[in-house]
C-alpha positions in Angstrom: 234.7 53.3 -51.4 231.7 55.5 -52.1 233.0 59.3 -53.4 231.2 62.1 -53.2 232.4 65.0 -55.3 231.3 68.7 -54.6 231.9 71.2 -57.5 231.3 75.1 -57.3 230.4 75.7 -60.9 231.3 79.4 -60.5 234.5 79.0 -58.8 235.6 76.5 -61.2 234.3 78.3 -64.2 236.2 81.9 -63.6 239.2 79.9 -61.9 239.7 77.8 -65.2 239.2 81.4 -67.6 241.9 83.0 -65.4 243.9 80.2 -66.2 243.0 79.7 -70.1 242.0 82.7 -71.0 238.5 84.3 -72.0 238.5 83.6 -75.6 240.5 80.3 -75.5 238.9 77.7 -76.7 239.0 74.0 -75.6 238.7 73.8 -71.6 234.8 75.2 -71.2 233.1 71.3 -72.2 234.8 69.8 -69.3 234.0 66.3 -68.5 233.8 66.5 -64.7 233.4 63.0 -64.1 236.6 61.8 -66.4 238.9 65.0 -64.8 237.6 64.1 -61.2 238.3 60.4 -61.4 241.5 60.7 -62.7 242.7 63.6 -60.0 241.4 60.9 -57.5 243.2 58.2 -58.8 246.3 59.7 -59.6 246.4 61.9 -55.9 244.3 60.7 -53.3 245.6 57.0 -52.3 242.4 55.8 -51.8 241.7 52.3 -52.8 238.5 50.5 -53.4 236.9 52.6 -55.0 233.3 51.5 -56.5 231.2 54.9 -57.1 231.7 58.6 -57.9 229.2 60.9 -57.5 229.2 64.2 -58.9 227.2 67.4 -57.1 227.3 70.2 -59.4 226.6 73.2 -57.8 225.9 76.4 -60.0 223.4 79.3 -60.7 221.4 79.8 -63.7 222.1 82.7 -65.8 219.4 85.1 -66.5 218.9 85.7 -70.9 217.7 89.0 -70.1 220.7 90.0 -70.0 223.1 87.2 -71.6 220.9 85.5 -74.0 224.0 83.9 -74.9 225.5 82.8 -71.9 222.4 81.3 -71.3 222.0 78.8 -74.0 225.5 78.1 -73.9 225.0 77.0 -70.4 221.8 75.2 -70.8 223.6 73.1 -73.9 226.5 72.2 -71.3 223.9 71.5 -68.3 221.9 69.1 -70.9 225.6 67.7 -71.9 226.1 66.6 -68.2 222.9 64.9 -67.8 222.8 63.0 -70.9 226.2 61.6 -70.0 226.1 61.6 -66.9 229.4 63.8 -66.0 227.2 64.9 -63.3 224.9 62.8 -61.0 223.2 65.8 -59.7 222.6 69.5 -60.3 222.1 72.0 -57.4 221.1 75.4 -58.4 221.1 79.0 -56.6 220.4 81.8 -57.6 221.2 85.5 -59.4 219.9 88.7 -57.3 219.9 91.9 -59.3 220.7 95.3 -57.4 222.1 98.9 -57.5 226.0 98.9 -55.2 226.9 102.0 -54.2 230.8 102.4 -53.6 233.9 104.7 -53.9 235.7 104.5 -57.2 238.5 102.3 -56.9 241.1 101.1 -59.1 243.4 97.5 -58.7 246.6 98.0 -56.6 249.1 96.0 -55.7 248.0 91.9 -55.3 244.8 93.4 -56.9 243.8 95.2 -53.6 241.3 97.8 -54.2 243.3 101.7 -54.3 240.5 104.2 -53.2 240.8 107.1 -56.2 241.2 110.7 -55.2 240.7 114.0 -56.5 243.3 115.1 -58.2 243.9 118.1 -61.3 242.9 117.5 -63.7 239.7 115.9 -62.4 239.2 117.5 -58.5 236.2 117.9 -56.7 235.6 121.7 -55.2 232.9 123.1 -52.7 230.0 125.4 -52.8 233.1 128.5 -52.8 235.1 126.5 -55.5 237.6 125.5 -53.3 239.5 122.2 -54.1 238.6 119.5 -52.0 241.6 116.8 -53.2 240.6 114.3 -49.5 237.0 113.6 -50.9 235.3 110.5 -52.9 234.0 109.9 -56.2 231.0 107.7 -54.9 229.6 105.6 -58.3 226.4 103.3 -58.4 226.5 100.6 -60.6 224.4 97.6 -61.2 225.2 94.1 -60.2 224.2 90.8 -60.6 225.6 88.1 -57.9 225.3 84.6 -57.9 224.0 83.1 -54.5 223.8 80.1 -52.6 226.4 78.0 -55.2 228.8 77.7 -51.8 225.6 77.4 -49.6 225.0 74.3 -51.6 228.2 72.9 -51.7 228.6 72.9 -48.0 224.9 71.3 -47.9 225.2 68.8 -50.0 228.4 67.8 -48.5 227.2 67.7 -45.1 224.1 66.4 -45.8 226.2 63.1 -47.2 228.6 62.9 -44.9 226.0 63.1 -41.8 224.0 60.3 -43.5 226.7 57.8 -44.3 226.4 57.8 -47.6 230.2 58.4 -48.7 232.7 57.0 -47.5 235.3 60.4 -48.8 234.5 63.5 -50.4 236.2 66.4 -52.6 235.3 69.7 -53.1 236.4 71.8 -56.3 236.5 75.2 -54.6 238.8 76.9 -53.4 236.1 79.8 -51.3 237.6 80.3 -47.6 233.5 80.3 -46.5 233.9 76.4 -46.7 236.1 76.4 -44.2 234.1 75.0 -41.2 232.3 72.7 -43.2 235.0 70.9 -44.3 237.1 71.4 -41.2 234.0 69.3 -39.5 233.5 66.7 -42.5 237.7 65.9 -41.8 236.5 64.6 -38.4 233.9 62.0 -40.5 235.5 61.1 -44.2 238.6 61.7 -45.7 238.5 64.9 -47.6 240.3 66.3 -51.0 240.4 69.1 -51.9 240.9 70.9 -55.4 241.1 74.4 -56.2 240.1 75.4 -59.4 242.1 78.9 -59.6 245.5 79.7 -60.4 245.8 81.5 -56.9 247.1 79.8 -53.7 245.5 77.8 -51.5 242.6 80.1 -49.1 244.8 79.0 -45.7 241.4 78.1 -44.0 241.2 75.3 -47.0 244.3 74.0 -45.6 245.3 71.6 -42.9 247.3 68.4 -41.9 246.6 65.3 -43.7 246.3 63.4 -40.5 243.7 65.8 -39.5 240.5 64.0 -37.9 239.9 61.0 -40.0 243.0 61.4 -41.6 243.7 60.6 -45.5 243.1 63.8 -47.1 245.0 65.4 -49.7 244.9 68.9 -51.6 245.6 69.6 -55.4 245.7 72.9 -57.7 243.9 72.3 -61.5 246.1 73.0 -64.3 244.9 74.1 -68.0 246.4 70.5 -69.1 243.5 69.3 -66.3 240.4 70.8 -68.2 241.6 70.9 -71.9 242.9 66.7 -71.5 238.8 66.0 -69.9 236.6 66.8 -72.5 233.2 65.8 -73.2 232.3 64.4 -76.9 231.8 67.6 -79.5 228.4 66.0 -80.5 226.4 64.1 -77.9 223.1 62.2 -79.3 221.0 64.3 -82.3 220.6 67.6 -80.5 223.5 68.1 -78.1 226.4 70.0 -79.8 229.3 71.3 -78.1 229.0 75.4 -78.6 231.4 76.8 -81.2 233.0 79.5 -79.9 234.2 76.7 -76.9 
């Protein structure tokens, strides 16, 4: 059974950190290839399997602005060539702009709460009166990553439509895969894993006799990435990063 794997690097970056924390070390050098063939062994029921290829979908990060981030991800992207953790690495894209939006602060489930004048902070008009129903309106700068879940979707398409696996899981757990997937279920049994500690987006779930049949769901845990980790040192010039 050929396997085709579909990650979203981002979703299964900040997922993991929610789950680990920030500044804990010991889950950021995963071994995708070890982690993923043992989730498919272990939950998928699959048999014959004879190949496992890895998609890694993610967006390079710009060291104008995180000169850090950047060589720590270079050394990992370098780490999953030279093992070959990944057979493949898709990349989008950052897009710097100016948002414009109300101040908000987190409610309840995180929700954003619109903030509102209020004493001893109010807005007033041109005759000083108050004005406590108006906006604070702030721009800020923002970078966004694009295209990691327009590649995902590609890439597993692109496979399934050729015949060139025979199942397929994608690490996300982004509703906007939704039709994708729901149309690779008709073709290949599908898995899905999501790499956050949140439930399941419901357009990510369905019946596992759905189309083709055989599919299966699972949620990462931080024994998951800190139990798959790649080698600290890997040849003479690829070290895992310290602070990881």
């Amino acid at each position: 059974m050929r396997i085709g794997a579909y990650v979203d690097g981002y979703n299964l970056y900040y997922g993991a950190r929610r789950m680990c924390g920030r500044g804990t070390a010991g889950w950021r050098w995963l071994d995708l290839r070890a982690m993923l063939g043992n989730l498919v062994d272990a939950h998928s029921g699959w048999t014959g399997q004879h190949g496992l290829k890895i998609i890694y979908c993610t967006a390079r990060i710009s060291g104008a602005s995180n000169p850090i981030g950047q060589r720590e991800q270079d050394v990992y992207l370098r780490a999953l060539a030279a093992t070959g953790s990944a057979t493949r690495v898709e990349f989008g894209n950052y897009v710097s702009r100016i948002a414009t939006a109300p101040l908000a602060v987190a409610g309840p489930r995180n929700r954003p709460e619109i903030v509102r004048p209020c004493w001893p902070v109010m807005l007033q008009d041109s005759h000083g009166r108050d004005v406590p129903d108006g906006r604070f309106m702030v721009s800020v700068a923002r970078r966004e990553e694009k295209g990691t879940d327009v590649n995902v979707a590609s890439c597993l398409l692109i496979d399934v439509l050729s015949g060139l696996v025979d199942a397929a899981v994608v690490v996300s757990n982004d509703s906007d895969l939704a039709l994708p997937v729901q149309f690779a279920r008709t073709k290949v049994p599908i898995g899905i894993v999501n790499p956050t500690p949140s439930y399941f987006a419901g357009r990510l779930e369905a019946s596992p006799t759905e189309g083709v049949g055989d599919h299966w769901w699972y949620q990462i845990n931080p024994r998951d990435l800190t139990a798959h980790q790649l080698p600290r040192r890997i040849g003479p010039k690829i070290v895992k990063p310290k602070p990881w």
